[in-house]
GUZA-676101 format. One record per residue (C-alpha): residue number from 1; x negated, y negated, z negated. Coordinates in Angstrom, 1 decimal, always signed. Example, Ala and Ser with C-alpha at 12.3 -4.5 7.8 and 13.67 -1.06 7.14 Angstrom:
2
> seq/xx/yy/zz
> 1/-12.3/+4.5/-7.8;
> 2/-13.7/+1.1/-7.1;
% end
This chain:
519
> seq/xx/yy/zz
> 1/+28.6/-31.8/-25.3;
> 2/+26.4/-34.3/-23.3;
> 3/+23.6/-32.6/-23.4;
> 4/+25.6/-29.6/-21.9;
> 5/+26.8/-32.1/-19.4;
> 6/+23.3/-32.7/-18.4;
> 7/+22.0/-29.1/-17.8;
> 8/+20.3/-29.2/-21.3;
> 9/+20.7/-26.4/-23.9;
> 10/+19.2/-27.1/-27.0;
> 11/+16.2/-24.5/-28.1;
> 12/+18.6/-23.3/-31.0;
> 13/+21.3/-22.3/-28.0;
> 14/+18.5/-20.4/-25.6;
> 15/+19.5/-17.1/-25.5;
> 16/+17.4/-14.0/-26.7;
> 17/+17.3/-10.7/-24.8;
> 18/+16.1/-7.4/-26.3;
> 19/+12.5/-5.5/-25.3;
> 20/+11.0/-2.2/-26.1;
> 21/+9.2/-3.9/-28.6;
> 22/+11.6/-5.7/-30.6;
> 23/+13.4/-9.3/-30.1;
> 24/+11.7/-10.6/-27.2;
> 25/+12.6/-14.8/-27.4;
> 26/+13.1/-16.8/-23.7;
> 27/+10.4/-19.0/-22.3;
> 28/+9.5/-20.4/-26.1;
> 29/+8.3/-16.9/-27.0;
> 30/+4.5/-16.2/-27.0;
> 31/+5.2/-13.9/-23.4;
> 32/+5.3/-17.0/-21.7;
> 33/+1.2/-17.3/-23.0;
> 34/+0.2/-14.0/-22.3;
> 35/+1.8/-14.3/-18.7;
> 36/-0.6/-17.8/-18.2;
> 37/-3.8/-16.4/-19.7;
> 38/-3.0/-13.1/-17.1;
> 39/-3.0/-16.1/-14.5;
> 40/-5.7/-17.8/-15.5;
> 41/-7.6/-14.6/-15.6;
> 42/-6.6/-13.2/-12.4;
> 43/-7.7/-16.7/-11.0;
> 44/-11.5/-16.3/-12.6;
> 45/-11.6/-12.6/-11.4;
> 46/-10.6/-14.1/-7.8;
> 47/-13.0/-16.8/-8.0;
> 48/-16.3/-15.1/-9.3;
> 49/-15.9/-11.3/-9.1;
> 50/-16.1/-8.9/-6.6;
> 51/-13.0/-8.5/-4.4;
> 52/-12.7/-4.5/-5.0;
> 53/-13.3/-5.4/-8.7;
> 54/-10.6/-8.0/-8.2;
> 55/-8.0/-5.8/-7.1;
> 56/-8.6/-3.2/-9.5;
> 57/-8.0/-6.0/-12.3;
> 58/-5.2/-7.0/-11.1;
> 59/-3.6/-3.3/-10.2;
> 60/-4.7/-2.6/-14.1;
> 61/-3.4/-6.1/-15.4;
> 62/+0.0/-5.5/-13.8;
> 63/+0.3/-1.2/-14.8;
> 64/-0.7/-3.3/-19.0;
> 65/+2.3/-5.8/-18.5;
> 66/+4.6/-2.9/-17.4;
> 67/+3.3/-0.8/-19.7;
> 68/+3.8/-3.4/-22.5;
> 69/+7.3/-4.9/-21.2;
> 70/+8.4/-0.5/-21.1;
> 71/+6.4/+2.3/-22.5;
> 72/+8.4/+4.4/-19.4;
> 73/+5.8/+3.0/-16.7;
> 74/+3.4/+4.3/-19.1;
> 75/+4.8/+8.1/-18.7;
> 76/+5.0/+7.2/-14.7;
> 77/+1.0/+5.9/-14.9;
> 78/-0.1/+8.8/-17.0;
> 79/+1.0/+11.3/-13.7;
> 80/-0.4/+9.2/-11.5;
> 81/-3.8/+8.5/-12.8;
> 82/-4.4/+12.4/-12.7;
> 83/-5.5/+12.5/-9.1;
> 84/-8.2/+9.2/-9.8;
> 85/-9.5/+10.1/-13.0;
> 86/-12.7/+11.7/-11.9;
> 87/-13.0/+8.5/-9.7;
> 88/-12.5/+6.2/-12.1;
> 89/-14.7/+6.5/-15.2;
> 90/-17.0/+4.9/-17.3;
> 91/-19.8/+5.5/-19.5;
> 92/-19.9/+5.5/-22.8;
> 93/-22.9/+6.2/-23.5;
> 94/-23.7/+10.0/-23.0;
> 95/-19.8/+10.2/-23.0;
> 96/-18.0/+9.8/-19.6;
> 97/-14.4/+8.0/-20.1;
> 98/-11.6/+8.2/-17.1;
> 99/-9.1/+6.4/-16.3;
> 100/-6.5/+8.6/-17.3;
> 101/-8.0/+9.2/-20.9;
> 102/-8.1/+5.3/-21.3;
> 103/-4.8/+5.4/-20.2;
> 104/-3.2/+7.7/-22.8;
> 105/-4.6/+6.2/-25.9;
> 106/-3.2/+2.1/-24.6;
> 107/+0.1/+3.9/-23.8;
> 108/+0.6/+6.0/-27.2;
> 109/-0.5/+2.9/-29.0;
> 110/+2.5/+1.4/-26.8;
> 111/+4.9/+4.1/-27.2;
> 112/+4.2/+4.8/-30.7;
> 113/+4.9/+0.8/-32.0;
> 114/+8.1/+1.1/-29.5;
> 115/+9.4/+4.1/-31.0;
> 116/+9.0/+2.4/-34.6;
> 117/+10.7/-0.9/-33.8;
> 118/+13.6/+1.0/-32.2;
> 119/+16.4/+1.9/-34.1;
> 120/+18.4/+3.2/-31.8;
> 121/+16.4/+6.1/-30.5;
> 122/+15.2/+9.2/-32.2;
> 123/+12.4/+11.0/-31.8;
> 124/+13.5/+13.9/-29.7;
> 125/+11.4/+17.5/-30.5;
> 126/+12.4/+20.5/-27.9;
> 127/+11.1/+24.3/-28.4;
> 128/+8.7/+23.6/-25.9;
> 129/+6.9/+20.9/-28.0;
> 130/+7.4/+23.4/-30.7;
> 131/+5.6/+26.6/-29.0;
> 132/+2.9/+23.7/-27.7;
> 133/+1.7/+23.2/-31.1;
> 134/+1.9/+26.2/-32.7;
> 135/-0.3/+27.4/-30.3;
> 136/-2.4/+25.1/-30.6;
> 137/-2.1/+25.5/-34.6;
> 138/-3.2/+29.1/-33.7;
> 139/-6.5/+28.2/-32.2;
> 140/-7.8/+26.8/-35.3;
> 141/-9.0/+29.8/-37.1;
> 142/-11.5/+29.7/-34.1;
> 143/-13.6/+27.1/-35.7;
> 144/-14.4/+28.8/-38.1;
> 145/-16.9/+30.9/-36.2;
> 146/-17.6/+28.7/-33.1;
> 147/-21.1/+27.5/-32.0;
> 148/-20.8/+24.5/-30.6;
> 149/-17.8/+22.5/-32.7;
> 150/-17.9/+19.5/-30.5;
> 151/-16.8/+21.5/-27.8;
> 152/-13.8/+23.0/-29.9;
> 153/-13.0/+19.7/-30.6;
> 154/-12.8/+18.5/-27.1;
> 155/-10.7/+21.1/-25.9;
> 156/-8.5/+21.0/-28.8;
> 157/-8.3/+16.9/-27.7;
> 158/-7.7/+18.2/-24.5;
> 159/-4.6/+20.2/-25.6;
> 160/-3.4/+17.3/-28.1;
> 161/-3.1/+14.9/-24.5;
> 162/-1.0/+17.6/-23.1;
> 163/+1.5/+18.2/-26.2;
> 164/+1.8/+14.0/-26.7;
> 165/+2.0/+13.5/-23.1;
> 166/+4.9/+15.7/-23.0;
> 167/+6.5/+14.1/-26.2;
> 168/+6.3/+11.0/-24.7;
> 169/+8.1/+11.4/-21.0;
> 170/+10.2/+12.9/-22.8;
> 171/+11.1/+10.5/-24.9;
> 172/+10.9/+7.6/-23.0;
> 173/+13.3/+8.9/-19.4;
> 174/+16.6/+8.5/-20.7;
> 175/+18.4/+8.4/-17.3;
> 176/+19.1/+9.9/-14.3;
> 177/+17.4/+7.1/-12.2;
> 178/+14.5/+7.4/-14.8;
> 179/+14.0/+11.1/-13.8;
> 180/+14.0/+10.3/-10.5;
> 181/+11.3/+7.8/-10.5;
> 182/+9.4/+10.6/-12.3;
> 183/+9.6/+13.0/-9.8;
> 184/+8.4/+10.3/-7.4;
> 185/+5.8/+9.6/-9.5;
> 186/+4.7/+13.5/-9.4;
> 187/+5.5/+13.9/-6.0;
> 188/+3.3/+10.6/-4.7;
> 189/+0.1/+11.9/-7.0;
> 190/+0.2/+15.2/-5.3;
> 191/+1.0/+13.8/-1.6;
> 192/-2.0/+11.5/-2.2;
> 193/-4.3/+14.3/-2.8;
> 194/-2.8/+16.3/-0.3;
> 195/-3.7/+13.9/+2.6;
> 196/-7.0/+13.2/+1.3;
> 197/-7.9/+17.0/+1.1;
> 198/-6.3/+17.2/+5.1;
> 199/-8.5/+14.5/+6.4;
> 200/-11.3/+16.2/+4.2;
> 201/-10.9/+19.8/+5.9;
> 202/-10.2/+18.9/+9.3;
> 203/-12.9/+16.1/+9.3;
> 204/-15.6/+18.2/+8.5;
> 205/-16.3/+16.2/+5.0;
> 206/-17.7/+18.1/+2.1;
> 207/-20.4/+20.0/+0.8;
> 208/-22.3/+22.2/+2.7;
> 209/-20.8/+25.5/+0.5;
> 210/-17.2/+24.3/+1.7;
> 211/-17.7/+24.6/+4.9;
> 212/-16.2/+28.3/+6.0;
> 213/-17.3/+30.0/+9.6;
> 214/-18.5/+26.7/+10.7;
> 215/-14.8/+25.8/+11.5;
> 216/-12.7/+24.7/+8.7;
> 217/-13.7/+22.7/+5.5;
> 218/-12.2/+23.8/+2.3;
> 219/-9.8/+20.5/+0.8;
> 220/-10.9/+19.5/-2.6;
> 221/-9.7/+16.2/-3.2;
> 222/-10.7/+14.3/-6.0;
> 223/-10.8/+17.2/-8.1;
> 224/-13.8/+17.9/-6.4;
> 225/-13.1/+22.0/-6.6;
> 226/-11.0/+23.5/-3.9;
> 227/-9.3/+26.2/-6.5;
> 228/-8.8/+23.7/-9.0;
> 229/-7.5/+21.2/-6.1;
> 230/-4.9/+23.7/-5.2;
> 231/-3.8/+24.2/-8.7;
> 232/-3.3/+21.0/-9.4;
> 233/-0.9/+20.9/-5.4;
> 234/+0.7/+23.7/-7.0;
> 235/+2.0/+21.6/-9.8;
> 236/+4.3/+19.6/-7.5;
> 237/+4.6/+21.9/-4.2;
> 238/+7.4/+24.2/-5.2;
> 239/+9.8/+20.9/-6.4;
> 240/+8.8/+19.4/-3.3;
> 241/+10.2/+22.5/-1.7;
> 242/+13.9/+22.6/-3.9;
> 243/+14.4/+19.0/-3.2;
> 244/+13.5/+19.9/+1.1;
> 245/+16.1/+22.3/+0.6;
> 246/+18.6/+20.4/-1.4;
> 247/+18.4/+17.4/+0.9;
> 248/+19.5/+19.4/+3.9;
> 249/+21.9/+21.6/+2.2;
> 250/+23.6/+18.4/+1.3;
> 251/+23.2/+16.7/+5.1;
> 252/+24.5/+20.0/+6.6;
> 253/+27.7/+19.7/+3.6;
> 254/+28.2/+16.8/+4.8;
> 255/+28.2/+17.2/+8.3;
> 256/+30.5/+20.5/+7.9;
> 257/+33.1/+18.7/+5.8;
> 258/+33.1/+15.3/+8.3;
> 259/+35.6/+14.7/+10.8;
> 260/+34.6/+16.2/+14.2;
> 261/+34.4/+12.7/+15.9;
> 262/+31.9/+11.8/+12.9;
> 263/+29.4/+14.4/+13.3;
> 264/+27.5/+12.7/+15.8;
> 265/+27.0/+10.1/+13.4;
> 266/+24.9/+12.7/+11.2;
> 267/+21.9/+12.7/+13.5;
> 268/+21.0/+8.8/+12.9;
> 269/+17.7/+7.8/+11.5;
> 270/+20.2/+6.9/+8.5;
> 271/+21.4/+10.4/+7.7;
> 272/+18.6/+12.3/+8.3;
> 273/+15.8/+10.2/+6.5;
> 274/+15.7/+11.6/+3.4;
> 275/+16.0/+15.1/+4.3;
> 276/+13.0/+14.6/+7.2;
> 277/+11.2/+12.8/+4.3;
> 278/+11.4/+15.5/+1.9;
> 279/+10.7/+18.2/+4.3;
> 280/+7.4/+16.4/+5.7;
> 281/+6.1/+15.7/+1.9;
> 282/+6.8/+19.7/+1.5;
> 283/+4.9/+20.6/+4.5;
> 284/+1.7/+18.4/+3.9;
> 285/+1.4/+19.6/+0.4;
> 286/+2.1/+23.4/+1.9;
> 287/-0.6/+22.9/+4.7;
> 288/-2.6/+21.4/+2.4;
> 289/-2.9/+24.3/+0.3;
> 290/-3.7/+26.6/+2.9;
> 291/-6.9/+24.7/+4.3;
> 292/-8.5/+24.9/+0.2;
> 293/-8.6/+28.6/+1.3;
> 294/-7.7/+29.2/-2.3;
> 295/-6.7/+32.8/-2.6;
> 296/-5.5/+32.5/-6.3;
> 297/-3.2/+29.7/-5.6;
> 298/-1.7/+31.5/-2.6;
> 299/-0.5/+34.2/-4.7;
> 300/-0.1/+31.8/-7.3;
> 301/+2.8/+30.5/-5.2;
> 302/+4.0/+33.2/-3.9;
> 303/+5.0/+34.7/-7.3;
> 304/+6.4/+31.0/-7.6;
> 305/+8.6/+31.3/-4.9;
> 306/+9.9/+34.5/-5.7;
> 307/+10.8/+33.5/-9.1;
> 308/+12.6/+30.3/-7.6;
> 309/+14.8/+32.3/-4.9;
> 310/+15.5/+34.7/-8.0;
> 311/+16.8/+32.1/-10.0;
> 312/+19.0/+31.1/-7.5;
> 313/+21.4/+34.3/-8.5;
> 314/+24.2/+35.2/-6.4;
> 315/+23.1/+33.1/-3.5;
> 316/+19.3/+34.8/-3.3;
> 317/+20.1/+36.4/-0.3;
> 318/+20.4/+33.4/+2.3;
> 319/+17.2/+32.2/+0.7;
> 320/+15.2/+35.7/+0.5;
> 321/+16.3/+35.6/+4.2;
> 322/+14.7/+32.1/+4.8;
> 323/+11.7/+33.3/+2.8;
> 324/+11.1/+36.8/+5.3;
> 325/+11.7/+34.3/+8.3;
> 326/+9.2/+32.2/+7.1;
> 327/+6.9/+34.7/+6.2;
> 328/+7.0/+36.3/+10.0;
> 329/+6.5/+32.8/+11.2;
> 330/+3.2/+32.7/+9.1;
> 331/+2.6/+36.7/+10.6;
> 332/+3.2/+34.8/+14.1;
> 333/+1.4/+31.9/+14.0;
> 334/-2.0/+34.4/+12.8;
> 335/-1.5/+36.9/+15.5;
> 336/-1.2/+34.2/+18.5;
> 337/-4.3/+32.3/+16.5;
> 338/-2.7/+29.2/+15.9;
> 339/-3.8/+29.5/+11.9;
> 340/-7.9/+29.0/+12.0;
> 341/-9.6/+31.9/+11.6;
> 342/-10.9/+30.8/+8.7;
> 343/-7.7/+31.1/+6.7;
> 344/-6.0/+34.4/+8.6;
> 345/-9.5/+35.7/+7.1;
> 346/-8.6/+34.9/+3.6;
> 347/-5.2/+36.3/+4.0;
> 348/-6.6/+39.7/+4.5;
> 349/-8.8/+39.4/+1.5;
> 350/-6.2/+38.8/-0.9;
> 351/-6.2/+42.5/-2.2;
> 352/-10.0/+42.2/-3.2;
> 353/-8.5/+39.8/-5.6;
> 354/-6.8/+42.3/-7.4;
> 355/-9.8/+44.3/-7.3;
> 356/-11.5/+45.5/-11.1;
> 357/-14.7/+46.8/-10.8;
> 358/-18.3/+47.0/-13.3;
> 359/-20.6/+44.1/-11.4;
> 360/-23.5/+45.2/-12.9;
> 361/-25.8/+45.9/-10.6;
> 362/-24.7/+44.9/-7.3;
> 363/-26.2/+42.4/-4.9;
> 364/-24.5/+39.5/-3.9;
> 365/-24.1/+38.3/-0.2;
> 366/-22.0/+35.7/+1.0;
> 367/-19.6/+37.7/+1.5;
> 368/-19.2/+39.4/-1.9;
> 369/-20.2/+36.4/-3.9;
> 370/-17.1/+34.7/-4.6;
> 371/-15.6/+38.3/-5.9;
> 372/-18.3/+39.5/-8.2;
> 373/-18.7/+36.6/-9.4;
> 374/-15.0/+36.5/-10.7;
> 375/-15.8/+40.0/-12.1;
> 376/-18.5/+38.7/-14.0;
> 377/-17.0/+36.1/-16.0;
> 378/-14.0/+38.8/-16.3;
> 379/-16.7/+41.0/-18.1;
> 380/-18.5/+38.3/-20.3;
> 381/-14.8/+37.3/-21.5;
> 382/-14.1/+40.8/-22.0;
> 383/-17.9/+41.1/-24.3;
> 384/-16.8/+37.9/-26.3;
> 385/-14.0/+39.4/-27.2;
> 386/-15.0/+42.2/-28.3;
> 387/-17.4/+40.8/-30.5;
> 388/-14.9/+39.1/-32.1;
> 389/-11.3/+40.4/-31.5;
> 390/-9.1/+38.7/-34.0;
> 391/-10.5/+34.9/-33.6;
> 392/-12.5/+35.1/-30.8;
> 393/-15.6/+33.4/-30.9;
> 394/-14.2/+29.5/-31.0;
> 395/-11.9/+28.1/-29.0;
> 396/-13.7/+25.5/-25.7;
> 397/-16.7/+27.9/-26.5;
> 398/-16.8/+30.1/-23.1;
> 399/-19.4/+28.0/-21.2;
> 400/-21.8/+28.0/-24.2;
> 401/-21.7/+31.4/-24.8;
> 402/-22.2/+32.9/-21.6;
> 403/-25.8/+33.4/-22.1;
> 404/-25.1/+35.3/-24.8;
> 405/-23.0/+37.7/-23.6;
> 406/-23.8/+37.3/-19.5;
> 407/-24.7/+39.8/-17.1;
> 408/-27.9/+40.2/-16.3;
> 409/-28.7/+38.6/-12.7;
> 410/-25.9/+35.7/-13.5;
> 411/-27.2/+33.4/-15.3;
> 412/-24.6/+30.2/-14.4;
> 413/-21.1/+29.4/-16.0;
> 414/-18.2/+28.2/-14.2;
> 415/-17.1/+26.8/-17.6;
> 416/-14.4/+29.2/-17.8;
> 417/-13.0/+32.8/-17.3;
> 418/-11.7/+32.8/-14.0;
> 419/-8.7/+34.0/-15.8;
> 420/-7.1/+31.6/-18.2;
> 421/-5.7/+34.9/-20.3;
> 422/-9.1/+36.4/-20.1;
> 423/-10.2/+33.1/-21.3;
> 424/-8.1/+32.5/-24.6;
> 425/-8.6/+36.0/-25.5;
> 426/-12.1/+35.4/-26.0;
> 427/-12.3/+31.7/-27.6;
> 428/-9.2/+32.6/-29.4;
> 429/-8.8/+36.1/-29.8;
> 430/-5.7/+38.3/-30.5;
> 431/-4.2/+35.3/-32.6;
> 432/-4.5/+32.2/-30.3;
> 433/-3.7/+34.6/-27.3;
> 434/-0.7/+36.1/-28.5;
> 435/+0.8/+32.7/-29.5;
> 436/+0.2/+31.2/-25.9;
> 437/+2.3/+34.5/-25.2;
> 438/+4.8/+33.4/-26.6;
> 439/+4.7/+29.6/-25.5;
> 440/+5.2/+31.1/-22.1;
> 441/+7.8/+33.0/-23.0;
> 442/+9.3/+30.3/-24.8;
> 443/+8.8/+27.7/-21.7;
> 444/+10.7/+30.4/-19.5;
> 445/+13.3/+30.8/-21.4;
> 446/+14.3/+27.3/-21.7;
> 447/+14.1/+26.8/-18.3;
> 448/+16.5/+29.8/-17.6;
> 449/+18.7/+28.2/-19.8;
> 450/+17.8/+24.9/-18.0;
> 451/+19.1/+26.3/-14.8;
> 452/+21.9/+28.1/-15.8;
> 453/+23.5/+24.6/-17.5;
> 454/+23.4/+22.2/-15.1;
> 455/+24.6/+25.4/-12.8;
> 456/+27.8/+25.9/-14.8;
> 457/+28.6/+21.7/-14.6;
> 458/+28.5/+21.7/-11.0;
> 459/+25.1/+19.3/-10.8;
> 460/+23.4/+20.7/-7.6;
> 461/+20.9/+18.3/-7.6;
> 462/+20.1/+19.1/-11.5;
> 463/+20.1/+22.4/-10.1;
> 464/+17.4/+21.9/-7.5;
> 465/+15.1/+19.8/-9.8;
> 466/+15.1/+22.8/-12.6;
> 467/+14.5/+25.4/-10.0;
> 468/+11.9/+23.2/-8.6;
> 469/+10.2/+22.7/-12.3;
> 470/+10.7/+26.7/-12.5;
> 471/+8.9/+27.5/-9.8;
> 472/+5.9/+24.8/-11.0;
> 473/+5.8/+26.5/-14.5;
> 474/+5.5/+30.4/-12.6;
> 475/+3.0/+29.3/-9.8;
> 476/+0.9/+27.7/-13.0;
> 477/+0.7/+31.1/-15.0;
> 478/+0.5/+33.2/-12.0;
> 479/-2.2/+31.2/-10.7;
> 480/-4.0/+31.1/-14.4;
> 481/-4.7/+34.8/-13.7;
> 482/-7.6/+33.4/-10.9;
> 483/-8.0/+30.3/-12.6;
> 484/-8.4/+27.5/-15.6;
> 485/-5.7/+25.4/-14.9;
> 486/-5.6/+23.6/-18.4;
> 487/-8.3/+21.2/-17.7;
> 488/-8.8/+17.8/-15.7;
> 489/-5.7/+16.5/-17.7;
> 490/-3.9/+19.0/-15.5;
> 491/-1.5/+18.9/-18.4;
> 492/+0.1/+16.2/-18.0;
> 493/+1.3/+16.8/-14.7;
> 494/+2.5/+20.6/-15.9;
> 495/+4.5/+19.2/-19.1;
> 496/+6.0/+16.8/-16.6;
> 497/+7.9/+19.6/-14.6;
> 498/+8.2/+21.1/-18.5;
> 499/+10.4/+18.4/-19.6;
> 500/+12.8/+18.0/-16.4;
> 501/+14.1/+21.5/-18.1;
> 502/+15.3/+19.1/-21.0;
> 503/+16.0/+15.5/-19.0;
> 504/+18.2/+17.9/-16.6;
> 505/+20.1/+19.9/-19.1;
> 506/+20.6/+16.1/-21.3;
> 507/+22.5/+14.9/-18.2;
> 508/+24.5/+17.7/-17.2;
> 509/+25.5/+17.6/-21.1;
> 510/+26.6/+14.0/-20.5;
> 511/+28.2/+14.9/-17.6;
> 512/+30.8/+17.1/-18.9;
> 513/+30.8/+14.9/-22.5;
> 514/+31.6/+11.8/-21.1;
> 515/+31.8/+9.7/-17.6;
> 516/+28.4/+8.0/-18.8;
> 517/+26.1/+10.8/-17.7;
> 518/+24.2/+9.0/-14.9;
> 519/+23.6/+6.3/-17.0;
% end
């Protein structure tokens, strides 16, 4: 009792508190060392090293301790380290290691030993995660004839960061707030590339080849391919537009339901910050896309959007009317010239990328180049296959077959099809292509189902997140038909907007079981 008096608590009295990892002790537990020896070596770093290598240490020391103290940063770092991973690498020797690869193998390690130590959580499996790997199950009889295994193997790797990725967000959001920071998380890596691509078009920086008409410079990012760079804005563009859209629909609720003496109020800084916010994240990551000139994502997101104002049901036809009005304002800004040239160009070429045609024996010019060169990996996809129509000729194999089974006069890979369907066909062949069918299928269903849940419990802003994540998963296979959007770790971003189809539909179950669902 005097020792109370005195402020003292004996160490058998200090009081525990629970971590991811197990019983975490108070400030006798060996934390309290690993937090010094951080301090000690963020002081060494400061005194000796570099100060960019400094920083970098200390950004990386602080994403470990988060990672460590919650395996839910590591879901948040994994979406964010997509945009730097092709700036941040090492080598290994002939092997070059990114960030985000690093990254995945610390935080399964993390996730896995968390998972293990907690009792109280179960490892959740959905049908997506399902479809994910019997697809990928399905690509195996692949290796049985493919040339170059350790390229199989790295694409099946590939595929294994995407199905774990999405196993472990997940697994580790558990709340509403949670979900939230995700979407930030997806929403800040995209806006990030997005302004970089902006100041990379309109300040003239790039190759030579991105350069179009001497006026405009095609935005590539990091990604350091304008098509690919617009894929991967096209992974968070259409949420970006649900939650514009949301936001005001709610200020303008608001606004009708208030008092009339109130409705001034509305039109503070206060009430309109959000919605203003979410509307100028939308529009950079729109504008964005249109300076990479990237034909494929723009009907990519086109088909996106049309999906999205489908799934909306009985109230499609305010936002098929928003849609047309925003369409004409595109039509208008063109035909007074306010769009560059440049891009009101590319508009009118869309059809050519509809286009099928035999290659063979015509002379590309600048102006044909881009389109018969599609054509021609369409062609050496469609001769792989048909060499091998059942198992393809091994799955990852495309680049270092094309040789084989080229077009004379085209001697250079892309690395891939062009067409993502085209692609699979021929590593894969009837097997592995009709089972990434059928994950499709699968992943559209469930985020019908997705939608029409949180609809029926009244959750409007579960509502707008699922249309969002809708629209993400549509733009992504449309725009597969142009491109190779399963690479550059693009995966984890994609089964990001996969799982809010499950963290969405979890709360709205919540919601109508119990008064705990925002949690």
């Amino acid at each position: 009792m005097a020792a109370k008096r005195a402020g003292f608590t004996p160490p058998s009295t200090l009081s525990t508190q629970s971590s991811v990892l197990g019983p975490q002790y108070s400030v006798l537990s060996p934390h309290l060392l690993w937090l010094v020896l951080a301090a000690l070596f963020t002081a060494a770093l400061a005194v000796f090293a570099p100060p960019l290598v400094t920083v970098a240490a200390i950004i990386g020391l602080a994403v470990v301790l988060l990672i460590l103290r919650n395996p839910l940063w590591g879901a948040y770092a994994l979406v964010l380290s997509v945009p730097v991973q092709k700036v941040i690498s090492y080598q290994a020797g002939p092997i070059e290691i990114t960030v985000t690869q690093t990254l995945f193998v610390f935080v399964l390690g993390v996730w896995w030993a968390w998972m293990s130590l907690r009792l109280d959580r179960r490892l959740q499996i959905t049908p997506v995660a399902i479809a994910l790997l019997i697809f990928l199950t399905a690509t195996l009889p692949s290796l049985w004839v493919t040339a170059s295994l350790p390229e199989s193997l790295a694409e099946i790797s590939r595929w294994l960061v995407t199905i774990l990725s999405y196993v472990i967000i997940l697994n580790s959001v558990q709340s509403r707030r949670a979900m939230n920071w995700l979407i930030a998380s997806m929403l800040a890596a995209g806006l990030s590339e997005a302004l970089l691509g902006l100041v990379q078009s309109y300040g003239g920086l790039g190759p030579a080849s991105f350069n179009v008409g001497g006026l405009l410079t095609r935005a590539y990012g990091t990604i350091g391919a304008p098509n690919s760079f617009a894929g991967y804005i096209n992974l968070s563009l259409p949420l970006a537009f649900t939650l514009a859209l949301y936001q005001w629909g709610r200020w303008f609720s608001a606004r009708k339901a208030a008092v009339w003496t109130d409705r001034p109020s509305f039109w503070t800084v206060k009430r309109l910050r959000v919605p203003v916010l979410m509307t100028l994240v939308a529009l950079i990551l729109f504008w964005t896309l249109l300076t990479s000139l990237s034909r494929g994502a723009w009907v990519g997101l086109t088909v996106g959007v049309v999906a999205m104002v489908l799934a909306l049901g009985k109230r499609a036809a305010a936002a098929i009317t928003s849609l047309f009005v925003a369409a004409l304002g595109l039509v208008g800004l063109g035909l007074i010239g306010a769009l560059p040239p440049t891009v009101t160009d590319r508009f009118a070429q869309l059809t050519s990328q509809l286009a099928i045609f035999d290659p063979r024996g015509i002379v590309p010019t600048p102006e044909n180049y881009a389109v018969v060169e599609r054509m021609v990996h369409w062609q050496v996809a469609g001769n792989m296959f048909l060499s091998s129509p059942w198992i393809g000729v091994g799955i990852g194999n495309f680049n270092v077959l094309f040789n084989k089974f080229g077009v004379q006069g085209w001697p250079y890979s892309r690395g891939h099809a062009h067409n993502y369907y085209l692609n699979i066909l021929a590593e894969t062949g009837v097997v592995g292509a009709t089972f990434y069918m059928l994950m499709l299928i699968t992943m559209v269903v469930v985020g019908v189902r997705a939608i029409r849940r949180v609809r029926a419990s009244g959750d409007s802003y579960g509502e707008a997140v699922a249309i969002g994540a809708f629209g993400i998963l549509i733009t992504f296979m449309a725009h597969n038909f142009f491109e190779n959007l399963h690479a550059l770790n693009f995966g984890i971003q994609w089964v990001a907007a996969l799982a809010l189809f499950t963290l969405v539909s979890r709360q709205a179950t919540n919601k109508r079981s119990g008064p705990r669902a925002n949690d």
